[in-house]
N, C-alpha and C positions, 0 to 999 in steps of 0.2 A: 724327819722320817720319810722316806722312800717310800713308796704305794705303787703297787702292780695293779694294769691293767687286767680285768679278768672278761670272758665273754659269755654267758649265760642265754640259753634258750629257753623260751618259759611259755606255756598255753598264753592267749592274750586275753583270758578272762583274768588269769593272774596277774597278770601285768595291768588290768583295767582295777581291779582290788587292791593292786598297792599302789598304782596312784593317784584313788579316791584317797584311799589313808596317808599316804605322804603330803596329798591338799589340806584335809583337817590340821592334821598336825605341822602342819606348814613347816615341812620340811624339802627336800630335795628327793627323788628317787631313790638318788644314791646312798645317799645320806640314811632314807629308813632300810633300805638291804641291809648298808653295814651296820647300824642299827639291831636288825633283826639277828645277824651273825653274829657279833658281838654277846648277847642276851645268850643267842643257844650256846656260844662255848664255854659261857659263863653256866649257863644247868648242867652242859654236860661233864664238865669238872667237878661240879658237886655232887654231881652221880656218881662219877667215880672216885671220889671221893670219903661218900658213903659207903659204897660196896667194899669197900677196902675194912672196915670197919668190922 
């Protein structure tokens, strides 16, 4: 699988919050982003999903 660079700008409170939580869960930065992406396009299919209904 091919993976694109992406470049993201983000308050560095945010970025101090997810890599408290990417340490807990001993993971990588990167790794809890696409994490966290993965999860929302996963609800947001089931959203529409739903709506569709």
């Amino acid at each position: 699988m091919n993976k694109d660079v992406i470049y993201v700008r983000i308050d560095e409170d945010l970025k101090r919050e997810l890599d408290m939580i990417a340490l807990e869960e001993q993971r990588s930065l990167n790794n809890l982003v696409v994490y966290i992406l993965t999860k929302y396009i996963e609800n947001y299919n089931k959203t529409k999903e739903l709506e569709k209904v």
